[in-house]
N, C-alpha and C positions, 0 to 999 in steps of 0.2 A: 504493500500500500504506500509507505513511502518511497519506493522508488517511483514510483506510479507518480505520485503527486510533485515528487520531483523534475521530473519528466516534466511536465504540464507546466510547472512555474519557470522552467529552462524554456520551452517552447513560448509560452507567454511573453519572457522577459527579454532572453536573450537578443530580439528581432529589435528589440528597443534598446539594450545596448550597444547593440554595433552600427546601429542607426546613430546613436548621439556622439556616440565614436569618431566617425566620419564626419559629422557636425564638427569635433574639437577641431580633429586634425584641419579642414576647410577656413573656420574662421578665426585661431588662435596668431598663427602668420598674418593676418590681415585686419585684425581686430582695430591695428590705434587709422587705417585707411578710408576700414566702412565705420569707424565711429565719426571723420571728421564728412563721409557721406553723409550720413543717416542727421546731422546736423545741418546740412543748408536743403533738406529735402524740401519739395514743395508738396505742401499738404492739400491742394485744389488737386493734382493728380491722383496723390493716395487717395481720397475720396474717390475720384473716378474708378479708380485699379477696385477699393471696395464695392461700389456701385454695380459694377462688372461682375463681380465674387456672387451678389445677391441675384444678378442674371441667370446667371450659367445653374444655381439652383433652384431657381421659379423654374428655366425652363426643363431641370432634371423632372421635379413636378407635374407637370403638362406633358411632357412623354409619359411617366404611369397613368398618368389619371385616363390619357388615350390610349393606348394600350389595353387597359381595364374596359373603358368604354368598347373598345373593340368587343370585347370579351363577355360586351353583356351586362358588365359590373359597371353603376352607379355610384358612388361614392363623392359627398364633399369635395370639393377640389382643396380647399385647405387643410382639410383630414392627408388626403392625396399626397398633396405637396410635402405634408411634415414626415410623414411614410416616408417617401423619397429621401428626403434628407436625414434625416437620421440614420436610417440602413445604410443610406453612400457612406455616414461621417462613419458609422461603425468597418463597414469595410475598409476603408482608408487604415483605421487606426490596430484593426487584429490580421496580424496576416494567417489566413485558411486560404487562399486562393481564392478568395471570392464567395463561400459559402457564408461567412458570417454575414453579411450584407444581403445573402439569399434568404438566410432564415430569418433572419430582424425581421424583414419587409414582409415575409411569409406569418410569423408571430403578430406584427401589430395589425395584417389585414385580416388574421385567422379573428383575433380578437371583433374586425368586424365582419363577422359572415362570411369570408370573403374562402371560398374551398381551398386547400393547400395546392391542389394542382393547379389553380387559375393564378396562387402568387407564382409558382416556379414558371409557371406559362409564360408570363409577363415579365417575370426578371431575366429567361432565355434570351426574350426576343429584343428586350433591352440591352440584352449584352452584346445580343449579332450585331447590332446595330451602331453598338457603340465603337464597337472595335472594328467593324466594315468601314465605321466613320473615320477613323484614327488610321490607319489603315491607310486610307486617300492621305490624312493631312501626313501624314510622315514619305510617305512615295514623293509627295510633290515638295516638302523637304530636302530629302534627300537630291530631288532633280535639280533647287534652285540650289541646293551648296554646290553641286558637281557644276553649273554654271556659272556660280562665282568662284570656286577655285576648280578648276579642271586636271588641276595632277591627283594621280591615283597614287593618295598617302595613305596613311593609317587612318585618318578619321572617314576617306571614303568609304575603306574596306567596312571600319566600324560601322559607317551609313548603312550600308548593305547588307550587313549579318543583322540589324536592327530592322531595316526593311524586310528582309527575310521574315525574324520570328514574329513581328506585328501581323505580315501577309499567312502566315499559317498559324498562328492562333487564329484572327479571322477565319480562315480556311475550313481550322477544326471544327468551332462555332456552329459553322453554317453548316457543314454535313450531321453536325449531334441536333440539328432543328431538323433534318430531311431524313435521316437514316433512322427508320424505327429500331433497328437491331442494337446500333448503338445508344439511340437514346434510352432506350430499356436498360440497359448496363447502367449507364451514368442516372437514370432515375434512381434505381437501387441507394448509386451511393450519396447519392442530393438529399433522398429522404433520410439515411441514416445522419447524414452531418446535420441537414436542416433540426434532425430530432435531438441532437446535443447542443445545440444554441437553444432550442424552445426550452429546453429542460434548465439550460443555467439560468432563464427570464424566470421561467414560472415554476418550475420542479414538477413539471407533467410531462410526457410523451403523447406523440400519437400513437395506440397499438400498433406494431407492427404490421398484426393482421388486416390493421387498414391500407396496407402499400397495394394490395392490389389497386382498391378505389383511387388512390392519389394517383397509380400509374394513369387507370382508363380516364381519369380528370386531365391530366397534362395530356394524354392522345385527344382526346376530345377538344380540350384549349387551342392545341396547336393545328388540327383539323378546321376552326372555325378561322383561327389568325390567316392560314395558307389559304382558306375560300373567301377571305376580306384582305389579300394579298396588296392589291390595289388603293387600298385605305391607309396601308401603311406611309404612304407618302406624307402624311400629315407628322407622325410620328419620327421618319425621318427628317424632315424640317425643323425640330424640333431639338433634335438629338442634334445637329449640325448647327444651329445657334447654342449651344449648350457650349459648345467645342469653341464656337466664335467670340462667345464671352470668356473664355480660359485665356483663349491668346489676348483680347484686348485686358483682362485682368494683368498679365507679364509684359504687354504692353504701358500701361500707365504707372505700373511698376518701374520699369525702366526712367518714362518723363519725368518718373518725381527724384529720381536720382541723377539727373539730367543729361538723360541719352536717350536722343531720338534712334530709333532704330527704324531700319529699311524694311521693306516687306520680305526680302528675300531673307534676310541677317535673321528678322523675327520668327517666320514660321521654319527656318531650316532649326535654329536653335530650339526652339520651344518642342516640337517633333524628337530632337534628340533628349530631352528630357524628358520628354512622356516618354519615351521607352523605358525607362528605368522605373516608368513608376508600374508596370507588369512584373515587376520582381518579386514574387510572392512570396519572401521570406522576410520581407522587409515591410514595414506597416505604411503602405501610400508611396513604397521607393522612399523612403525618408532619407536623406544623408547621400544617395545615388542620387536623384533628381536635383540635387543642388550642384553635386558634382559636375555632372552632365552639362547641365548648363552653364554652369560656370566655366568647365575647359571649351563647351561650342561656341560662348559667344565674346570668349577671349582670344579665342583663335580667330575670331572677324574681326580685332580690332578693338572690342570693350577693354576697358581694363579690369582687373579683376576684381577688385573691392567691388567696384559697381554691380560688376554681374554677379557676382555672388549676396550684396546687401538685396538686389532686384530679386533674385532668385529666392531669398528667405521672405519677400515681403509677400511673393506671390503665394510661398509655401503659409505664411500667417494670415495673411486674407482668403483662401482657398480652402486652407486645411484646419490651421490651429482653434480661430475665431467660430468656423461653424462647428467644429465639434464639443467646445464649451456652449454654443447656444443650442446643439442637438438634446443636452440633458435636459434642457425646460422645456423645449418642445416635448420630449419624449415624455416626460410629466403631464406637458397638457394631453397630450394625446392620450394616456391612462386616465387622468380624468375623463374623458368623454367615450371611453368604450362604452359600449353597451349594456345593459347589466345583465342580459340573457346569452351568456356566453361560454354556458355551461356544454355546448357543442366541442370546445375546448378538449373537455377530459375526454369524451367519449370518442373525440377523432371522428368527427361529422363535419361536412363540408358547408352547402347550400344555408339558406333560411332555415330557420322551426320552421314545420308547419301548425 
C-alpha cells in the first residue's frame, strides 16, 4: 500500500518538479534583464494579451455547448462555458494525457443528466478538432520559418519531427472517431481512467457492468455527430478562433514588453511552443513551452529576456490566472447541480423518467 501510494504522489509531483526545474534553470540567468523588462511594460497591452486569454475561453465554451447541441443536449451556455473551462484548466495542470480533462467535463455534465457517452462523445470530437486545428497552425509554421531562414539546420529538422508528431496525433484522433474496432479498445480504457477521476471528485464509480451502455452511448453519439457531419463547420469556427485568440494572447504579450512581432516571426514561434505543450508528462508542457519559445523566437532576433518575460506572461494569462478562477467557478457550478442526481451512483445516463 505504501509503495502504491508512493507511486501516485511520484506520478502527481514529480511532473511539477521538473517543470519548475526548467523554470529555474530559464529565468535565474536572466532574472536582473526581465526584471528591468517587466518594469517599463505597458499595461494597455497586458490588458489586451488578458482580454485575448478570456477569448480563447468563451470560445472553448461555444464549441461544447455546440457540440452538445449537436448531440441533442440542451444545456445553459454558462453552465457550458464553466464545464469547458474548468476541465481544460484541470487538464493543463494533471498530466494523464488528456483523460483528467475527459473525466472532469464527463463528472460535472454527469452531475447534469448529461449520459457519460455523450460527454466522451463531445470531448472526442473536441479533441479531433482541436489538434486537426493545431495541426494547420504548426505546418504553416513550420513553412513560414523555412521561408525566413531557408538553410536546413537543427531547428528545421526540429520543425519537422514536431510537424510530424502534431500530423499523426491528428492522424490517430481521426481514425479512433472512424475505426469502431479501435475505438472499442480505447473506450474500454477512457471508461476505466474517466472512473478514477469521478471516484477522486465524488468517491462513487460507474458499475462497471454499465461499460456496455456507455460503449453503445458513445457509438450512438458519434453515429449522430458523422450524420450532422456538415454542422460541424460551426464548431470548427469556433475551435479556430479559440487558436486565434492564443496567438493574439502571445501576441500582446510581446507589445507590452515592447516587441512588435511579424506574422511570420509570431505564428512560426508560437507553433513551436504548442508543440511542447503535447508532452504528456508535463502539466500544460510547463517549463518546455517556455523553452521552446524562448530558443524560437530568439533565434529570429528577440532577445531573450523578452521572449522568455513574453512567454511567462502568456503562460500567466493562459494558464496560471484561469486555473485559480477555475476553483470558484467549479464551486458555482456545484452549487447549481441539480438535486436529482442520484443517476450518479447507479450509473444511469439520460433524464429520470
Amino acid at each position: 500500500m505504501k509503495q502504491a501510494s508512493l507511486r501516485k504522489k511520484l506520478a502527481l509531483y514529480a511532473p511539477v518538479v521538473l517543470s519548475l526545474g526548467i523554470l529555474g534553470w530559464l529565468i535565474y540567468p536572466n532574472v536582473g534583464a526581465m526584471a528591468e523588462t517587466m518594469r517599463t511594460c505597458n499595461p494597455w497591452w497586458l490588458l489586451l494579451s488578458f482580454c485575448f486569454a478570456v477569448s480563447s475561453y468563451t470560445f472553448m465554451g461555444f464549441t461544447l455547448w455546440e457540440v452538445l447541441r449537436l448531440l441533442g443536449i440542451r444545456l445553459p451556455f454558462l453552465q457550458v462555458a464553466g464545464i469547458a473551462f474548468v476541465s481544460t484548466t484541470v487538464n493543463y495542470f494533471v498530466s494523464s494525457g488528456g483523460i483528467s480533462g475527459f473525466a472532469t467535463r464527463a463528472h460535472l455534465l454527469g452531475k447534469r443528466q448529461v449520459p457519460y457517452g455523450a460527454s466522451v462523445t463531445s470531448s472526442v470530437v473536441i479533441t479531433v478538432l482541436i489538434y486537426l486545428a493545431l495541426a494547420f497552425i504548426v505546418v504553416q509554421g513550420a513553412v513560414l520559418q523555412f521561408l525566413h531562414t531557408p538553410d536546413f539546420n537543427k531547428s528545421m529538422v526540429e520543425a519537422i519531427v514536431g510537424v510530424g508528431a502534431v500530423l499523426g496525433f491528428a492522424f490517430g484522433l481521426t481514425l479512433l472517431f472512424f475505426h469502431h474496432e479501435l475505438r472499442a479498445t480505447w473506450a474500454r480504457k477512457a471508461f476505466v481512467g474517466v472512473n478514477h477521476v469521478i471516484f477522486f471528485f465524488s468517491k462513487k464509480e460507474i458499475p462497471h457492468e454499465n461499460f456496455l451502455k456507455f460503449e453503445c452511448q458513445l457509438d450512438e453519439g458519434i453515429r449522430t455527430i458523422l450524420t450532422r457531419k456538415f454542422e460541424l463547420t460551426k464548431v470548427l469556427a469556433y475551435v479556430f478562433c479559440d487558436w486565434f485568440s492564443n496567438i493574439l494572447i502571445l501576441y500582446f504579450a510581446f507589445k507590452a514588453v515592447g516587441v512588435s512581432l511579424g506574422v511570420t516571426t509570431l505564428i512560426a514561434g508560437f507553433a513551436f511552443g504548442m508543440l511542447m505543450t503535447i508532452i504528456p508528462i508535463l502539466p500544460g508542457g510547463l517549463g518546455a513551452m517556455e523553452a521552446a519559445m524562448t530558443a524560437a523566437f530568439s533565434g529570429m532576433g528577440v532577445p531573450v529576456a523578452q521572449a522568455l518575460t513574453a512567454s511567462l506572461l502568456f503562460r500567466l494569462f493562459y494558464y496560471l490566472l484561469p486555473a485559480v478562477s477555475s476553483v470558484f467557478i467549479y464551486w458555482g457550478l456545484h452549487a447549481t447541480e441539480p438535486r436529482s442526481s442520484e443517476h450518479y451512483r447507479h450509473g444511469h445516463g439520460g433524464k429520470k423518467k
